[in-house]
C-alpha positions in Angstrom: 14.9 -2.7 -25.0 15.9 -1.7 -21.2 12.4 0.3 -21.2 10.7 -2.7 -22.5 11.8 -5.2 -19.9 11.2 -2.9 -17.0 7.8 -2.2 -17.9 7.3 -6.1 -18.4 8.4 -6.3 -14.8 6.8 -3.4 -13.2 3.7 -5.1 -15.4 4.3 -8.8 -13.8 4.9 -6.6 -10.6 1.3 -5.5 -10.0 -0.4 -8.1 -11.0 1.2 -10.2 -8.6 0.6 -7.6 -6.5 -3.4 -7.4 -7.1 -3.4 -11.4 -6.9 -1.6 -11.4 -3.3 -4.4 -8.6 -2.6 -7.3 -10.7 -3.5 -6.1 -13.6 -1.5 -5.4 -11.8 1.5 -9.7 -10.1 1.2 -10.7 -13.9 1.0 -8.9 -14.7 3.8 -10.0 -11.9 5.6 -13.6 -12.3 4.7 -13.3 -16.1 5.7 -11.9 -15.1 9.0 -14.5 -12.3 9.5 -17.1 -15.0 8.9 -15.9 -17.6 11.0 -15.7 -15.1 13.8 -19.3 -14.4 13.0 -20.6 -17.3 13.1 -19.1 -17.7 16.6 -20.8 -14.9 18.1 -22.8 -15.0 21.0 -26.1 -13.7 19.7 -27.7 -13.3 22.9 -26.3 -9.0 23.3 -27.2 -9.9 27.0 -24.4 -12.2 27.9 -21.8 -9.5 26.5 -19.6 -7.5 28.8 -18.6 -4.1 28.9 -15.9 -4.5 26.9 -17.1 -6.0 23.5 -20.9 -4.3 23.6 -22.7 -1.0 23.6 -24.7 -1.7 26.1 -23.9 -2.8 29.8 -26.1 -6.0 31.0 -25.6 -9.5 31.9 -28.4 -12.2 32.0 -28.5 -16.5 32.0 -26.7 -17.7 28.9 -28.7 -20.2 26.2 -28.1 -22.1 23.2 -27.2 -19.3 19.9 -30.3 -19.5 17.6 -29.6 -19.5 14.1 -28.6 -15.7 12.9 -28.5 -13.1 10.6 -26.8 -9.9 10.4 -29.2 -7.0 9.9 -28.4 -3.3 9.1 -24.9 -4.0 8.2 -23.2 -1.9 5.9 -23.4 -2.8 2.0 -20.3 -4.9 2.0 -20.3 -7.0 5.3 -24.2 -7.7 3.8 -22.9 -9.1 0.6 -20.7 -11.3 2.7 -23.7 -13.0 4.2 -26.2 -12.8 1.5 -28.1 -10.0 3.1 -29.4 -6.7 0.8 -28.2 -4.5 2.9 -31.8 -2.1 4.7 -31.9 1.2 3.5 -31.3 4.1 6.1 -35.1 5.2 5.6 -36.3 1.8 6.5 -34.1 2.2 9.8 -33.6 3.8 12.6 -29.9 5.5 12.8 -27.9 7.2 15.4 -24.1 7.6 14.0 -23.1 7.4 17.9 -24.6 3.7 17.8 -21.7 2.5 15.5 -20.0 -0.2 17.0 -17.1 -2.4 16.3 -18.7 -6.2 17.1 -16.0 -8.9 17.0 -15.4 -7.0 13.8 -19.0 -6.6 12.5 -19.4 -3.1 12.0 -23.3 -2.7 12.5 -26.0 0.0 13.1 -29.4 1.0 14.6 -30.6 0.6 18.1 -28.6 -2.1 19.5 -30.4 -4.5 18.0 -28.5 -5.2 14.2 -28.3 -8.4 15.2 -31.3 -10.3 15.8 -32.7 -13.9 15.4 -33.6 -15.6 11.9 -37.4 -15.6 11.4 -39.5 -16.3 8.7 -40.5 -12.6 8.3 -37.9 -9.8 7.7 -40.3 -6.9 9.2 -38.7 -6.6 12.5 -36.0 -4.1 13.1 -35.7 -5.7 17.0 -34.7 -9.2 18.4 -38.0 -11.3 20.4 -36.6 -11.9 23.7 -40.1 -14.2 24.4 -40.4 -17.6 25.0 -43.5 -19.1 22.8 -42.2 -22.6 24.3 -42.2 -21.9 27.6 -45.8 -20.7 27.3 -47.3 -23.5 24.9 -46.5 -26.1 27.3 -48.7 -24.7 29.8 -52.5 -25.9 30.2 -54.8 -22.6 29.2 -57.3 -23.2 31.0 -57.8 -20.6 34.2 -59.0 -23.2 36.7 -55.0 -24.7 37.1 -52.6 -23.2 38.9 -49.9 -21.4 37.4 -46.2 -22.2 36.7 -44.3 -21.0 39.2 -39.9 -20.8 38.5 -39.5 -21.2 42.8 -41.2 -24.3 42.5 -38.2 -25.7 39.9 -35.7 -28.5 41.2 -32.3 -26.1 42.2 -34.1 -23.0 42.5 -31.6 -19.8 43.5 -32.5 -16.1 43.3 -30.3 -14.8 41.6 -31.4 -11.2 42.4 -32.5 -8.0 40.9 -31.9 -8.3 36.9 -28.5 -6.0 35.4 -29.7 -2.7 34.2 -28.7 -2.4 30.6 -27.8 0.9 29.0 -25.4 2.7 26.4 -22.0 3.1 27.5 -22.0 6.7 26.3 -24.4 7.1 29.2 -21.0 7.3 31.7 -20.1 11.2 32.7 -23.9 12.3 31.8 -26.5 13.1 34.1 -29.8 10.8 33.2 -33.5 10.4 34.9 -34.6 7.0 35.9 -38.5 6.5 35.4 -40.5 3.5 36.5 -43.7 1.8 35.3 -45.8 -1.0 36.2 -48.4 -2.8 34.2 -51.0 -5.5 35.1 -51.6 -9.0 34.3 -55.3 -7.9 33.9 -57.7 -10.6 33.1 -59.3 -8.9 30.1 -56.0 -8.3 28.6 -53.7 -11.5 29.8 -54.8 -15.0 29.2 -52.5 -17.7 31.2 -50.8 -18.5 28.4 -49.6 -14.8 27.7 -48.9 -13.9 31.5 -46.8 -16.8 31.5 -44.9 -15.8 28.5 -44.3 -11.9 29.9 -43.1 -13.0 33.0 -40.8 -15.0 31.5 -39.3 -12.5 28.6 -36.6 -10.2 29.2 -37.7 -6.5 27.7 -35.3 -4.5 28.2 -34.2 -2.7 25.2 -37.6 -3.0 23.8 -39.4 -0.4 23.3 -42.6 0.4 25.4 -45.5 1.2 22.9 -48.6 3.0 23.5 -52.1 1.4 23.5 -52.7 3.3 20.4 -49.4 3.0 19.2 -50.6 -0.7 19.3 -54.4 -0.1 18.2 -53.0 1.8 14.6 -50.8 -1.4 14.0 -53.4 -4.0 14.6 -51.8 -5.6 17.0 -51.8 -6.7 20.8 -49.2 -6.8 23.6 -49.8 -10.3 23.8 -49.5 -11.5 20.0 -47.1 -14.1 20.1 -45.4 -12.6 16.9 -45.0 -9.3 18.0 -41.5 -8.9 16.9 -42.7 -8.7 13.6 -44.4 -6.2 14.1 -42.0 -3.6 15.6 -41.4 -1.7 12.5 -45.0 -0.9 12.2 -45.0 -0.1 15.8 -42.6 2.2 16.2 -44.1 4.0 13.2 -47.4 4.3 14.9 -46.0 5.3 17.7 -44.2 8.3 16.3 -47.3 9.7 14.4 -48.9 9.8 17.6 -46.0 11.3 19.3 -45.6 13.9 17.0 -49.3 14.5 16.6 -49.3 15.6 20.8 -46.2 17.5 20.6 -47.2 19.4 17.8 -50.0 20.3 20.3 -50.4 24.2 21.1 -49.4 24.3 24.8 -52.7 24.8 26.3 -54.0 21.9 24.0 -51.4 19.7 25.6 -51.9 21.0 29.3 -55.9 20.5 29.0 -55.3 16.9 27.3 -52.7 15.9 30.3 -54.6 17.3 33.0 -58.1 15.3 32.0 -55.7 12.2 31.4 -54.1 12.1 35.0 -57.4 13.4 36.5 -59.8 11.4 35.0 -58.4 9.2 32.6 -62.2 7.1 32.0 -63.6 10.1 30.9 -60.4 11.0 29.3 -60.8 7.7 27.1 -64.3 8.3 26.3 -63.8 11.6 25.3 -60.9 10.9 22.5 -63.4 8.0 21.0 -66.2 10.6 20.6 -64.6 13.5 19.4 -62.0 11.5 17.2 -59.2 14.4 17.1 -56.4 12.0 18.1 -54.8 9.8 15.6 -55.8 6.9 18.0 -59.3 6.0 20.5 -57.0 4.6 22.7 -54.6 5.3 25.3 -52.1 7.4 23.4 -49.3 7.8 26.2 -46.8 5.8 28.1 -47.4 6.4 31.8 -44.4 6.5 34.0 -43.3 7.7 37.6 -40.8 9.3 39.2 -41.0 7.2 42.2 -41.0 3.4 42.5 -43.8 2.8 45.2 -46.9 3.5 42.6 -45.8 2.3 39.8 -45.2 -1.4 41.3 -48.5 -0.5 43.2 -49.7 -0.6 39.7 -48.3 -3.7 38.6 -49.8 -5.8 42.0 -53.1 -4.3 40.8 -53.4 -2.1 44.1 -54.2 0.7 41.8 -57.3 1.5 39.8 -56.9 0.3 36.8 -60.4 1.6 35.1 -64.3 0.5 35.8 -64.0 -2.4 33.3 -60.9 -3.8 35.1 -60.8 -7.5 36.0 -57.7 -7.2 38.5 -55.5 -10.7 39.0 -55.6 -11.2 42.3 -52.9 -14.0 44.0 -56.1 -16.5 45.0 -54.0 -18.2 48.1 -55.5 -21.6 48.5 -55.6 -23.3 52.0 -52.1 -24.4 52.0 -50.9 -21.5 51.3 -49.8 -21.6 47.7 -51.3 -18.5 45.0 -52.8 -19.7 42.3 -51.5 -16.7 40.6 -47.7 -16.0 41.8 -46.6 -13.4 39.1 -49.3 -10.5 38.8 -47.8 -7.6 36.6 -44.3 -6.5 35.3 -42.5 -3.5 36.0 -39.8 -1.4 34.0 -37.0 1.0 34.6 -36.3 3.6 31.6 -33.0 5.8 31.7 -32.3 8.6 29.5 -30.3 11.4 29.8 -31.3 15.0 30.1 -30.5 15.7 26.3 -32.8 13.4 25.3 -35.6 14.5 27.2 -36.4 17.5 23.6 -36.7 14.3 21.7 -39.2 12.1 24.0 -41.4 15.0 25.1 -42.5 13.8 28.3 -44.8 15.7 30.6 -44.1 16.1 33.9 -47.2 16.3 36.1 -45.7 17.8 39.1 -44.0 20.5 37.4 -46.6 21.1 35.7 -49.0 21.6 38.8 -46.6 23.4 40.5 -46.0 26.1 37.5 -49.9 26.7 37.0 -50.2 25.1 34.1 -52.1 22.3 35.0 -54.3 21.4 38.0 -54.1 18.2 39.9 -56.6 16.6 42.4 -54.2 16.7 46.1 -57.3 15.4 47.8 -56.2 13.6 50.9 -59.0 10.8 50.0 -57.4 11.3 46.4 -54.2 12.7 46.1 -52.8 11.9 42.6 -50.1 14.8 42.9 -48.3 12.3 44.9 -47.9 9.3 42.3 -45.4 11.7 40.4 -46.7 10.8 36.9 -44.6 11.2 33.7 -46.6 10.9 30.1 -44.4 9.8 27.0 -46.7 10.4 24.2 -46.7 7.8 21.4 -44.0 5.0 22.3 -40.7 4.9 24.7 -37.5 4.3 22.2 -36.3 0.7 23.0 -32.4 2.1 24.2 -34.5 4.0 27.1 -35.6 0.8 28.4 -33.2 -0.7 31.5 -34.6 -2.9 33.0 -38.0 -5.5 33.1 -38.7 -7.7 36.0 -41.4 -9.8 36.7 -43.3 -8.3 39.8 -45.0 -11.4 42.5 -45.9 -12.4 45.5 -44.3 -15.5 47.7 -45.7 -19.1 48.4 -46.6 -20.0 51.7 -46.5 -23.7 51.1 -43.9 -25.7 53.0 -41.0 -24.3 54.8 -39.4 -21.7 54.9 -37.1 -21.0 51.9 -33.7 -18.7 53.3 -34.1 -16.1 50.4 -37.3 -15.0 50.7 -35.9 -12.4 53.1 -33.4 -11.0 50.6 -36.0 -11.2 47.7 -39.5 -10.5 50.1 -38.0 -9.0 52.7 -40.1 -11.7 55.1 -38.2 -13.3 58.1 -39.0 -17.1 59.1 -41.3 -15.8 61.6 -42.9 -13.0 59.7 -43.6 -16.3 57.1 -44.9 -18.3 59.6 -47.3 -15.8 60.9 -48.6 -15.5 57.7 -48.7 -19.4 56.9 -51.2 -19.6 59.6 -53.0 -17.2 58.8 -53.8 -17.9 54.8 -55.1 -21.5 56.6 -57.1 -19.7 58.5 -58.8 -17.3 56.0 -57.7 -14.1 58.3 -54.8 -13.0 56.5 -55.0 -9.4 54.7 -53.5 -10.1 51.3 -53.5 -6.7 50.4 -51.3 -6.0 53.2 -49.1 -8.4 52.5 -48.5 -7.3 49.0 -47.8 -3.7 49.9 -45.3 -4.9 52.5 -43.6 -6.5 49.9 -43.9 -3.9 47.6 -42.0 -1.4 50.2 -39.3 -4.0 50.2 -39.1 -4.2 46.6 -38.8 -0.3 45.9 -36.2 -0.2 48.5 -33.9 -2.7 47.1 -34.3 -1.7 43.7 -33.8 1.6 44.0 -30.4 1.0 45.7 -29.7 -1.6 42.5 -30.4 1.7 40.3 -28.2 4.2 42.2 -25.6 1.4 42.9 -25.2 0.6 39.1 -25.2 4.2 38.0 -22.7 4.9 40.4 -20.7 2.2 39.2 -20.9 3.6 35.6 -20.3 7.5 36.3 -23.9 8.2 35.6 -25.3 10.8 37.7 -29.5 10.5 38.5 -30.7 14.0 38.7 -34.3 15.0 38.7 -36.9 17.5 37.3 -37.2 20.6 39.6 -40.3 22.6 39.9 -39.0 25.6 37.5 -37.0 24.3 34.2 -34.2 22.8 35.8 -32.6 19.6 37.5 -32.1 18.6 40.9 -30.2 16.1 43.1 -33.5 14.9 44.7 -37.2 14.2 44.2 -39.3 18.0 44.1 -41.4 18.3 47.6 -44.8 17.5 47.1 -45.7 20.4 49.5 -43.9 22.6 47.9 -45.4 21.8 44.7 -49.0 22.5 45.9 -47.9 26.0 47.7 -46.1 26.8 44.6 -49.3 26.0 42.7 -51.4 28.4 45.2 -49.4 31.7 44.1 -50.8 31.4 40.3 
């Protein structure tokens, strides 16, 4: 009878026990998805402390979410089957506790709701901004320093993994151009406006095999695709034989019409279109690039600022420029080719011309696409108005004084002023001060910037282009 009644209270015991359990998961899950739904969606406005990634940007409004590449139970919780690891990209390092949201993949598990489920990767592009705007190309375009309570706010944050701290990592730059065949008004003023870091950079024929454009309006839609495109074409190149590779990079930095024209006829890449990422090593060509200062290819329609009278460009914001980051391990993984190492060991042979000296640019080829967690930074690149006074940060942003601007005014009214001038001037200003911004941040975060030495090594500086092209002379 004893036996009886302590089993009928050991009995009564656990199911109390399992009931008190229950309640407390509902609470729990209630809790966890209040907390949700308060999140900041916007990864840029998070600080060291609660994200993966270091950055900072303007706050807005939080869109209407959902929670992506969660594990199978926090995805019940919110209604979401949870994606498959093949569908996905997955680093286990990238796990990360988010105001207790445990989530994976690139940094971007949390991205905003859209009609189509195919993007792996949030938009950070303003459609409304753009469709406001009148397309045609006779008006002038918009122009953010012309906006009531205007203040630079300076150089955007670089935005990286925190496991970057303690590693040593190589910073690589790259400019693109609003060019006319490529960017309508409507699309340049949508770039300038989006913020792309953490997006991956694709290749043109990364973007040729998915049948899309860099300026489709739904891109982020699209990424999945992308990024698989992109890797077929990255691993088709590396799979290269070595002398395959060094032929194909040495025609492409040479002579990269004939380099085009040559992959559409003999059809033995996976794409007839550019299949690398261009980068540099150094900041000057790269934003020479995105001013459209460089040669772009014979069918090029460059954007050019078209001052009027007065002194105001018709075109302010001419190209955009990136800063990638990765650390030294990852280099195996991206594959890049490193022209002046490359010259320098023999393998390759670059034009030094002094009427033509490409050695100099420092080019670095990622084949296929450029992971989205390499990607630090994306600026708009521009040139000033000279309408009106004076405005007190255009030396900090333009690195023109009041009489430098003045000068200038008068000349523009004139028709005597050198444009081109003007824009490299500016450009020497810009690589200056962001250069520090990159070795000021890093510093900051225990990252040390090494670079690629002429043997197989790293170094604490840029490799001498002279001693590149004697190195080159003993092979």
């Amino acid at each position: 009878m004893k036996r009886l009644r302590i089993f009928q209270i050991l009995f009564i015991g656990m199911i109390l026990s399992c009931s008190v359990i229950n309640c407390a998961k509902q609470y729990g899950i209630k809790q966890l998805t209040k907390q949700t739904k308060q999140l900041h969606i916007d990864e840029s406005n998070t600080t060291d402390s609660d994200s993966e990634y270091t950055s900072s940007s303007d706050s807005e409004s939080d869109p209407e979410v959902h929670y992506d590449h969660c594990d199978p139970i926090l995805a019940k919780i919110f209604n979401h089957s949870p994606v498959t690891l093949s569908d996905v990209e997955y680093w286990p390092e990238f796990h990360e506790a988010y105001e207790g949201i445990y989530v994976r993949g690139e940094g971007y598990c949390i991205v905003k709701k859209s009609e189509s489920d195919d993007s792996d990767c949030e938009s950070t592009s303003d459609d409304d901004d753009s469709d406001s705007e009148n397309e045609s190309e006779d008006n002038y375009d918009s122009d953010s320093e012309d906006e009531d309570e205007y203040r630079y706010p300076g150089h955007p944050a670089l935005v990286f993994p925190k496991r970057y701290a303690g590693h040593r990592c190589l910073v690589f730059y790259r400019g693109i151009h609003f060019e006319r065949n490529t960017f309508s008004k409507k699309a340049r003023s949508r770039f300038r406006r989006s913020n792309e870091a953490r997006q991956p950079i694709f290749s043109s024929g990364a973007f040729e095999l998915a049948n899309a454009k860099p300026t489709d309006e739904n891109l982020n839609r699209k990424i999945r695709r992308l990024k698989r495109h992109g890797r077929i074409i990255k691993n088709h190149i590396s799979a290269m034989k070595r002398l395959k590779r060094r032929v194909l990079q040495q025609k492409y930095t040479n002579q990269y019409d004939q380099f085009i024209r040559s992959i559409q006829s003999n059809k033995k890449l996976p794409s007839n279109r550019n299949p690398q990422v261009s980068t540099g090593e150094e900041i000057r060509h790269p934003l020479k690039y995105g001013c459209g200062l460089k040669f772009l290819g014979v069918d090029a329609r460059k954007l050019k600022p078209e001052y009027n009278v007065n002194g105001k460009p018709k075109h302010p914001y001419l190209g955009k420029m990136y800063i990638i980051i990765a650390k030294t391990d990852d280099l195996p993984a991206l594959d890049p080719y490193f022209v002046v190492h490359g010259h320098a060991q023999g393998y390759i042979k670059i034009s030094t011309h002094f009427a033509n000296d490409i050695l100099t640019e420092r080019e670095v080829s990622f084949p296929g696409f450029i992971p989205g967690k390499h990607v630090a930074l994306s600026m708009a690149v521009r040139v000033p108005s000279f309408e009106g006074p004076y405005k007190d940060f255009y030396q900090q942003k333009f690195g023109i004084t009041e009489r430098s601007y003045k000068i200038t005014q008068t000349k523009i009214k004139n028709g005597t002023a050198k444009i081109n001038r003007l824009i490299d001037r500016i450009i020497n200003h810009t690589s200056e001060t962001l250069v520090k911004h990159v070795r000021k941040t890093c510093k900051k975060h225990n990252i040390r910037l090494v670079f690629k030495d002429l043997n197989d090594g790293f170094a604490n500086q840029l490799p001498d282009i002279k001693a590149a092209k004697q190195m080159a002379k003993q092979h």
